[in-house]
N, C-alpha and C positions, 0 to 999 in steps of 0.2 A: 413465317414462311415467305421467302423470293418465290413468286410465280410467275413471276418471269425465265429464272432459271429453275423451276420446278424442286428447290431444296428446303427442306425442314430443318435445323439442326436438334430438332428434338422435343422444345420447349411445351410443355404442357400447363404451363401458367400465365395467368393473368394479370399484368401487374403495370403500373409506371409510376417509376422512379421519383419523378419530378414533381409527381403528386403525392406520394406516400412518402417519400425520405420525412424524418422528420431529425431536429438537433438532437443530441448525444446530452442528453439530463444529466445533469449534478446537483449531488444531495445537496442540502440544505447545511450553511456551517452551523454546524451546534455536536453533540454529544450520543451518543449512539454505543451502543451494546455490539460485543462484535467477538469472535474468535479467532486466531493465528490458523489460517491455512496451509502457509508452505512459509520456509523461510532459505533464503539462496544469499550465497555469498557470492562477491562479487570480486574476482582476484585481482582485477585493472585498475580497481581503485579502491581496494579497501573497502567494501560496504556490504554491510546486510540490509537487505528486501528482505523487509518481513510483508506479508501480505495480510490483511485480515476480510473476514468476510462478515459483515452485518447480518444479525440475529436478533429475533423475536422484538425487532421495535415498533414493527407495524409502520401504519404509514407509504405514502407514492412519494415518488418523484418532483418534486414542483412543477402543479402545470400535467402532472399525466396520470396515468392509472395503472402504471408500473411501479408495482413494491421496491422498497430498498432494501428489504428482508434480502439476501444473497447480494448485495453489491459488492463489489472489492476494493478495497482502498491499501493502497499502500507506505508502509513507515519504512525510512533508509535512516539506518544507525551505523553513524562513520565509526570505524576501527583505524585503531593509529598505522602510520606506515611511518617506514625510514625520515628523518628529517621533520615529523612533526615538534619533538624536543627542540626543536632551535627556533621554530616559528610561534609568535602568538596568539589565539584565538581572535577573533573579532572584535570582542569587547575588550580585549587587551589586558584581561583578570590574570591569564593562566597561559601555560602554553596548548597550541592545538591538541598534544597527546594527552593532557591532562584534561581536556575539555572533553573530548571524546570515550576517555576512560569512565569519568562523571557519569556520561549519558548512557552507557554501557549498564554501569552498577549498577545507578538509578533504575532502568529499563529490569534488569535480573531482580532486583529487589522486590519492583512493587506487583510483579507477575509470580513472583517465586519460584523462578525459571535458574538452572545450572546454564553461567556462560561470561565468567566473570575471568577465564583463560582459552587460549586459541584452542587447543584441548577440547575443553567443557561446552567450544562455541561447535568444533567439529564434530564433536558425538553427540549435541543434538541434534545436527544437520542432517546426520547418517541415521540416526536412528527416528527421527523426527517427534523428539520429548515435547517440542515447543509447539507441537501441531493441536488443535482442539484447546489452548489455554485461552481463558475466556477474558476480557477486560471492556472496560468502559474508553472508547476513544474520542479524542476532541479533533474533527473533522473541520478543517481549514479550507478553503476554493482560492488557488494562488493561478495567475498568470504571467506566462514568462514567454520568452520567445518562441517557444511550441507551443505555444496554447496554452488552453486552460487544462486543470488539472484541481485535484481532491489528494489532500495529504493529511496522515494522522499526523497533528502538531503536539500531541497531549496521550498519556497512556495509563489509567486506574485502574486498580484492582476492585471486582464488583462488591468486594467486602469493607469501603473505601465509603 
């Protein structure tokens, strides 16, 4: 409240900032049980967000007393675009369309997931087949010029 200018704007809490912020927790790298929540394609540059949400591993946060049970982490699986045929992958085995085709199958394969054509990737999107499919993910903490950040680097099937 200004009691000076006699105004409230409303606030019925208690609170400072300065003392209560605390850091934005990241899991621990290792291996983790987890389901596909939503999965969004990305037209500007070829990708799918997959999203997955951590389940039944038990366990906090390092350092709190916030479950990771519900965390979200997310996997981007590049799809080829125009002009990948002509460029090499990184390791310079294959070309990028072929690299990303790879990660594709792979990915469809070991989940048992329909999405091995643009097709098969858009009527799961629409229909949301890929949503609730369970897997075992290997949770990486990479830093890059925005910060830090939590990526699924790894993706098993829990019958694996």
């Amino acid at each position: 409240m200004n009691e000076e200018a006699g105004v409230n704007v409303g606030m019925d809490m208690d609170f400072n900032a300065s003392e209560e912020a605390i850091d934005i927790p990241f899991l621990a790298e290792g291996v983790y049980i987890a389901k596909i929540q939503s999965v969004m394609y990305k037209t500007d540059i070829s990708l799918l967000e997959i999203t997955w949400v951590l389940e039944n591993n038990g366990g906090t946060y390092p350092g709190t007393e916030f479950s990771i049970d519900g965390a979200k982490v997310k996997q981007n699986i590049w799809l080829p675009k125009s002009g990948d045929e002509k460029e090499m992958s990184a390791n310079g085995k294959m070309t990028k369309r072929q690299s990303k085709l790879n990660s594709l199958k792979k990915f469809c394969e070991t989940l048992g997931v329909s999405g091995n054509t643009p097709e098969e990737i858009n009527d799961a999107i629409l229909s949301g087949s890929w949503g609730g499919v369970m897997g075992r993910i290997t949770v990486k903490v990479k830093e890059d010029d925005y910060g830090i950040k939590e990526e699924v680097r790894k993706v098993e099937s829990l019958d694996s």
